[in-house]
ZAZA-926105 format. One record per residue (C-alpha): residue number from 1; x, y, z. Coordinates in nm, 4 decimals, padded with zeros to 6 digits. Layout:
// ZAZA-926105
<atom num="NUM" east="X" north="Y" up="Z"/>
...
This chain:
// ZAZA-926105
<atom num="1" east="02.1261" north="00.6298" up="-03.7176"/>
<atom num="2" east="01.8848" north="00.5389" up="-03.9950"/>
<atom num="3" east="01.9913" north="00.2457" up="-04.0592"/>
<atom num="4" east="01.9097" north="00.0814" up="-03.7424"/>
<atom num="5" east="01.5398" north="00.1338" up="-03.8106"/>
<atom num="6" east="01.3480" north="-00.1298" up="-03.9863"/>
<atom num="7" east="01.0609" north="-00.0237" up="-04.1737"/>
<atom num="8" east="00.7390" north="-00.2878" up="-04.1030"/>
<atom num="9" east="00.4593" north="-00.1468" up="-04.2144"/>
<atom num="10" east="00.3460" north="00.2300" up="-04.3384"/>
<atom num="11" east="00.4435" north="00.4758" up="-04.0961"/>
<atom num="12" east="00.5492" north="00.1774" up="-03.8415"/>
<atom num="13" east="00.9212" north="00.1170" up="-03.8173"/>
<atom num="14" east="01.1281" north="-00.1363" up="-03.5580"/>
<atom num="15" east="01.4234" north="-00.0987" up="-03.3588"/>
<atom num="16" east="01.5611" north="-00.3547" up="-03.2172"/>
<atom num="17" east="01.9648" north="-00.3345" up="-03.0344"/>
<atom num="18" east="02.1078" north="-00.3694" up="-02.7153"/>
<atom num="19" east="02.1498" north="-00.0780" up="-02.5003"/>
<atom num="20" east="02.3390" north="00.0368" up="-02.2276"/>
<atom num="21" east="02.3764" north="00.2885" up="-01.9428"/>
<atom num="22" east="02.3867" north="00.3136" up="-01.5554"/>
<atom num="23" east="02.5917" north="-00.0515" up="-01.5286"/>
<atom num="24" east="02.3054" north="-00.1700" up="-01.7051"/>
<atom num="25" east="02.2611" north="-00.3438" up="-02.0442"/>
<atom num="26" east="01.9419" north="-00.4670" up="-02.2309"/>
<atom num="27" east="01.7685" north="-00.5353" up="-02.5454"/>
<atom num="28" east="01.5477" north="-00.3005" up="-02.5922"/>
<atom num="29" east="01.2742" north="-00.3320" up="-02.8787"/>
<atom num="30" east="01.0794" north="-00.0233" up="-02.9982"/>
<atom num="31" east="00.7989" north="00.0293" up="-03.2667"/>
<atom num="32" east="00.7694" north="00.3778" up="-03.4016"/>
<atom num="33" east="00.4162" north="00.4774" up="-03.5420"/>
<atom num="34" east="00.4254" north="00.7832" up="-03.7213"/>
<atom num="35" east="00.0776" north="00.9889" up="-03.8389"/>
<atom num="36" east="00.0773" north="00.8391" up="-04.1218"/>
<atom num="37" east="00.0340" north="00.5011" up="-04.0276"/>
<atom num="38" east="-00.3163" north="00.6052" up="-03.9702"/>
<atom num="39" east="-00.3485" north="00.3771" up="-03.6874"/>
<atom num="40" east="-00.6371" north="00.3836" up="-03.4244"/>
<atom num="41" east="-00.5589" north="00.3081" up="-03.0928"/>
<atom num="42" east="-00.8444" north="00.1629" up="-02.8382"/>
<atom num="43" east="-00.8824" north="-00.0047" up="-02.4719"/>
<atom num="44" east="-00.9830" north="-00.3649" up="-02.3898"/>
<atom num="45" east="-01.0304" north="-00.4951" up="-02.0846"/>
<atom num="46" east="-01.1726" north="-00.7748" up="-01.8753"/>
<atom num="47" east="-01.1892" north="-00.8836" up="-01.5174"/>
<atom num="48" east="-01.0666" north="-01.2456" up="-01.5766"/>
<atom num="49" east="-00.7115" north="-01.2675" up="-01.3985"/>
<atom num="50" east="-00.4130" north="-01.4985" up="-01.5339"/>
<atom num="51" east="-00.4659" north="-01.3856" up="-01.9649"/>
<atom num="52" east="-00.1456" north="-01.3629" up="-02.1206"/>
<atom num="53" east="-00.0574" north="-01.1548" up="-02.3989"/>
<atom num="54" east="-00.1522" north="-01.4378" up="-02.6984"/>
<atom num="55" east="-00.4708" north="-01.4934" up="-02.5248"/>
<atom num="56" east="-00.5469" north="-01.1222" up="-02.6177"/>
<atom num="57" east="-00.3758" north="-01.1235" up="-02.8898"/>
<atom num="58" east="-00.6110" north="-01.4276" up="-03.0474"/>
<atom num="59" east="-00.9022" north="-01.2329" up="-02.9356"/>
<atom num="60" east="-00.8408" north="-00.9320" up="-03.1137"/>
<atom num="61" east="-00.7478" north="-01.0558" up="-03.4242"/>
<atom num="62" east="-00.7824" north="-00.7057" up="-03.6060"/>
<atom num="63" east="-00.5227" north="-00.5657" up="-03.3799"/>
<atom num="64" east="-00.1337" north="-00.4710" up="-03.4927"/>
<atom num="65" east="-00.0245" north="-00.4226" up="-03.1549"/>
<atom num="66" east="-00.1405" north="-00.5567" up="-02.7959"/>
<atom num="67" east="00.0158" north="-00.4802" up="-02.4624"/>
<atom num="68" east="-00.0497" north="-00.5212" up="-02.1144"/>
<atom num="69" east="-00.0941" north="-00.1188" up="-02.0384"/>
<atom num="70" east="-00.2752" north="-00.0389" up="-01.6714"/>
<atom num="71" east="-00.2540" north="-00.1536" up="-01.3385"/>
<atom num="72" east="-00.5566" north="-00.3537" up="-01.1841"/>
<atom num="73" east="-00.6434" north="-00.4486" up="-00.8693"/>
<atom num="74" east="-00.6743" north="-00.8557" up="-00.7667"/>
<atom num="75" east="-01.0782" north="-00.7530" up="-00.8096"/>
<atom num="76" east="-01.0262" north="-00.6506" up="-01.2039"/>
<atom num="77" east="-01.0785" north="-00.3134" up="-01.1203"/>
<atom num="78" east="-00.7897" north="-00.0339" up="-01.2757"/>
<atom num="79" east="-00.5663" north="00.1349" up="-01.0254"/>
<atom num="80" east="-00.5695" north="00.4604" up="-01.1370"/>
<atom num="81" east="-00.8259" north="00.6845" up="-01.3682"/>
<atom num="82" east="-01.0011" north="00.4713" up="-01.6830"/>
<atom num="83" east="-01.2378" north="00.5416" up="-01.9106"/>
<atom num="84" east="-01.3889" north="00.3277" up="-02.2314"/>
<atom num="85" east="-01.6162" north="00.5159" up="-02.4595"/>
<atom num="86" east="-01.8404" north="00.6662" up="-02.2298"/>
<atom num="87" east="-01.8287" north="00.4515" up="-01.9452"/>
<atom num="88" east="-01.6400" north="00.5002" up="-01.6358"/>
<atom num="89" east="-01.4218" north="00.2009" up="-01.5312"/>
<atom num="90" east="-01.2752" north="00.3895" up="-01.2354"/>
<atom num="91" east="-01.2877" north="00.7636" up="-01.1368"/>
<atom num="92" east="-00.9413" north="00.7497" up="-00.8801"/>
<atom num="93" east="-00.6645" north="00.9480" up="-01.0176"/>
<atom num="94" east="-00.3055" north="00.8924" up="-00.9179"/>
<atom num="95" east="-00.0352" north="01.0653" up="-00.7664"/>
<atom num="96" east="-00.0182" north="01.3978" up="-01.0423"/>
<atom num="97" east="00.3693" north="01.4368" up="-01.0467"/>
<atom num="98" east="00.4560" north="01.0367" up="-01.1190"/>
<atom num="99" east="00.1225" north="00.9422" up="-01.3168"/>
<atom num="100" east="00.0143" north="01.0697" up="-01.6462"/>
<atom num="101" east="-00.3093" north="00.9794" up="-01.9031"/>
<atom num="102" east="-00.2949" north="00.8008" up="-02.1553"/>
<atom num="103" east="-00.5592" north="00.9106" up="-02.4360"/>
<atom num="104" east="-00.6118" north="00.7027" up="-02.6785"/>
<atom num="105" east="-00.7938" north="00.6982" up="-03.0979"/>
<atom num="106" east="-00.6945" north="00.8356" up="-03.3707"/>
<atom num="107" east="-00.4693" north="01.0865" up="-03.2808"/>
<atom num="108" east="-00.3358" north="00.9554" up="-02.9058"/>
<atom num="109" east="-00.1501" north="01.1817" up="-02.6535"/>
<atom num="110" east="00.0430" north="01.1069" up="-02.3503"/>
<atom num="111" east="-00.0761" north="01.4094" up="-02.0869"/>
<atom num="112" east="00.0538" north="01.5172" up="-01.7703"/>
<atom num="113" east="-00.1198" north="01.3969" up="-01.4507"/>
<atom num="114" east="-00.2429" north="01.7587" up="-01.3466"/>
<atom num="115" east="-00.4538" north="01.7299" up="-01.6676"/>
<atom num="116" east="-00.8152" north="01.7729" up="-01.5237"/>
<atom num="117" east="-01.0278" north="01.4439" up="-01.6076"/>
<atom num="118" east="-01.2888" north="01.7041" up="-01.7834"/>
<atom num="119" east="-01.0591" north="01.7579" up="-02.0364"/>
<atom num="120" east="-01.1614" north="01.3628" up="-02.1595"/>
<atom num="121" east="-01.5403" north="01.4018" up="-02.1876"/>
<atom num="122" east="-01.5164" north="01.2423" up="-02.5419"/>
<atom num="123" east="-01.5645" north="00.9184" up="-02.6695"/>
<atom num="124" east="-01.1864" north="00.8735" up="-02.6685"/>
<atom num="125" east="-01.0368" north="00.5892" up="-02.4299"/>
<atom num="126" east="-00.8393" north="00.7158" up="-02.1529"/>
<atom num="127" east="-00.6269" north="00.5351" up="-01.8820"/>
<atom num="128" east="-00.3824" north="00.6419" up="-01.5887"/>
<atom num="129" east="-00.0228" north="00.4708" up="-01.6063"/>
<atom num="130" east="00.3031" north="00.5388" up="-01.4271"/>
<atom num="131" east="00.5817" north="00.6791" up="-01.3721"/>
<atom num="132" east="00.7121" north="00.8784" up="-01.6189"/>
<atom num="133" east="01.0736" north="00.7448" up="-01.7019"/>
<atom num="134" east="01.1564" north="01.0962" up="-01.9250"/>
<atom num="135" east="00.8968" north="01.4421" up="-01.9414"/>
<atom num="136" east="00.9412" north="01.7345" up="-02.1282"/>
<atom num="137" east="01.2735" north="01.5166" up="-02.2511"/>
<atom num="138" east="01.4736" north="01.5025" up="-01.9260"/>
<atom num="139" east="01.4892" north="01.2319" up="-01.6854"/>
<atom num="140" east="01.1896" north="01.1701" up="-01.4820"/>
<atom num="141" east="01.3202" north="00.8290" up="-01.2896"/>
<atom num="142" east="01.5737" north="00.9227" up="-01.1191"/>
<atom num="143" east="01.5832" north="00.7201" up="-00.7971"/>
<atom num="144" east="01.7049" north="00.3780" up="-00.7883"/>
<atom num="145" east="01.4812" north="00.1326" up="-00.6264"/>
<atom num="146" east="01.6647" north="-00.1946" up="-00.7179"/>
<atom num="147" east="01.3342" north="-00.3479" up="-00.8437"/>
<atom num="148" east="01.3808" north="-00.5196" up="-01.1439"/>
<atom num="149" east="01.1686" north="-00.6482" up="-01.4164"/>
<atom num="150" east="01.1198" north="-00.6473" up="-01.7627"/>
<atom num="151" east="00.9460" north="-00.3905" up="-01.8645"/>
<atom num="152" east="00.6983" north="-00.2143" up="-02.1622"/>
<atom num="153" east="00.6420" north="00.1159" up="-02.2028"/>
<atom num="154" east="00.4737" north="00.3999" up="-02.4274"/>
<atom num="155" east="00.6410" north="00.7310" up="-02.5648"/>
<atom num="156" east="00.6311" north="01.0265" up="-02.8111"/>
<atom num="157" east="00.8760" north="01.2364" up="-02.9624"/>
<atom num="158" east="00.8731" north="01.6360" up="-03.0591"/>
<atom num="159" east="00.7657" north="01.5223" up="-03.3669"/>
<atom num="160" east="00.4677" north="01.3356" up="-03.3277"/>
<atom num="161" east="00.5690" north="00.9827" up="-03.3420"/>
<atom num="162" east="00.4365" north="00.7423" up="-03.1066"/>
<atom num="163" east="00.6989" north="00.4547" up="-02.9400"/>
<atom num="164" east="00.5947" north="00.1220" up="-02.8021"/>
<atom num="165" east="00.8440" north="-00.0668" up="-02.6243"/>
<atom num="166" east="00.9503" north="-00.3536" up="-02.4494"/>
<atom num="167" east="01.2757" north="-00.5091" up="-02.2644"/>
<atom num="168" east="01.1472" north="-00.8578" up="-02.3262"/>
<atom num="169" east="01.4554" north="-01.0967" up="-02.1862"/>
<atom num="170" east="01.6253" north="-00.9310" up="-01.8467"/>
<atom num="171" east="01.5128" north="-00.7032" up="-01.5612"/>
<atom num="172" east="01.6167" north="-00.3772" up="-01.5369"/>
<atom num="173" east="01.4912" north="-00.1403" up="-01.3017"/>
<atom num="174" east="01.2841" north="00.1592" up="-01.3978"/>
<atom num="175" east="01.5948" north="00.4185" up="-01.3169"/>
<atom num="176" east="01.8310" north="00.1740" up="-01.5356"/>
<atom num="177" east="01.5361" north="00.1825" up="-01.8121"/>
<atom num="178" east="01.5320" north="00.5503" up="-01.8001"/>
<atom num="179" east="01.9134" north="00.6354" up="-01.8729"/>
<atom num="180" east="01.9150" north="00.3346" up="-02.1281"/>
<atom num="181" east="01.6156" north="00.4885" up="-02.3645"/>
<atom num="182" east="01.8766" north="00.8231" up="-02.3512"/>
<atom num="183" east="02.1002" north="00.5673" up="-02.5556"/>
<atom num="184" east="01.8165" north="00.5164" up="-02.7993"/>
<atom num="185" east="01.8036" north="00.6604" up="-03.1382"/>
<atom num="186" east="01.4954" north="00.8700" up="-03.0309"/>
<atom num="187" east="01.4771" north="01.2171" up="-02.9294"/>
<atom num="188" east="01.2044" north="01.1826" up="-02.6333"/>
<atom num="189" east="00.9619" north="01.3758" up="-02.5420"/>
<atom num="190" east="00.7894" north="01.1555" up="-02.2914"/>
<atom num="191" east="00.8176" north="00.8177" up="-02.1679"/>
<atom num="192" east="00.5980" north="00.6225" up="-01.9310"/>
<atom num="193" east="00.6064" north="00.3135" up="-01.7867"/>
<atom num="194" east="00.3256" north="00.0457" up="-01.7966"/>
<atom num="195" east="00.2073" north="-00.2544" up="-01.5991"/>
<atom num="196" east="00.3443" north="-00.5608" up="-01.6852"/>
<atom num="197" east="00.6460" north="-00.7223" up="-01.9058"/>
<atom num="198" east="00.5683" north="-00.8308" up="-02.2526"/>
């Protein structure tokens, strides 16, 4: 229902309830960012292991909202498919049916791995994440693997609207995740998991 959105900022709104599904419950905390909010979304990254979230956080002072996103190596070096700007942090694309892109500015859009990496020849930034926990609004995850976690994650609606969200207190596996966020007040379009709890 409405009411269990809180509007934050312009075109930003918070949800923030426990959820269950699948034997599992959690709180689950999401940001909605419509159009309007204007927002621009970019990449940092660095090589230095062991920075937490307020370490970012303090270094991007300018920024609304900071998250842990891809996966790295112990070397600093991304897992799957990035791109800054222009520059190529790593050309290695994942597994096409459980990864997707992330593309990033003013107008982001969460793509299907079988996108070809041509399609980013912009100055837009661009990283690999996965798996999808919902595409083309069905369930994506739906194995259970009994690894558990807390988890953050990125997702759109038909609409437009982009989600951020977190479990920030238990684990939950990425199959419990998946039939929870059907309990959310969303109607997803895609959902995909990223590295790393809040």
């Amino acid at each position: 229902s409405a009411d269990t959105w809180q509007t934050i900022a312009p075109g930003v709104e918070r949800f923030d309830q426990r959820l269950g599904a699948e034997g599992a419950a959690a709180r689950v905390i999401l940001w909605r960012i419509r159009p309007e909010a204007n927002l621009t979304w970019s990449l940092a990254m660095s090589t230095s292991t062991g920075q937490t979230i307020s370490a970012w956080a303090s270094r991007l002072p300018d920024a609304k909202i900071v998250l842990n996103g891809s996966y790295f190596q112990p070397n600093g070096k991304p897992i799957g498919w990035m791109k800054i700007g222009e520059k190529y942090m790593n050309d290695r694309t994942l597994d096409k049916d459980r990864a997707g892109f992330i593309s990033l500015g003013a107008r982001p859009k969460l793509l299907i791995g079988a996108v070809p990496t041509s399609t980013f020849s912009g100055q837009e930034d661009v990283f690999q994440s996965y798996p999808w926990l919902i595409r083309d609004g069905r369930l994506a995850f739906t194995q259970e693997t009994q690894q558990y976690a807390r988890r953050t994650f990125l997702g759109t609606d038909a609409e437009g609207n982009w989600y951020v969200g977190v479990v920030p207190s238990e684990s939950i596996s990425l199959f419990q995740l998946a039939h929870v966020l059907q309990n959310a007040p969303v109607h997803w379009e895609r959902v995909i998991n990223l590295d790393g709890g809040p």
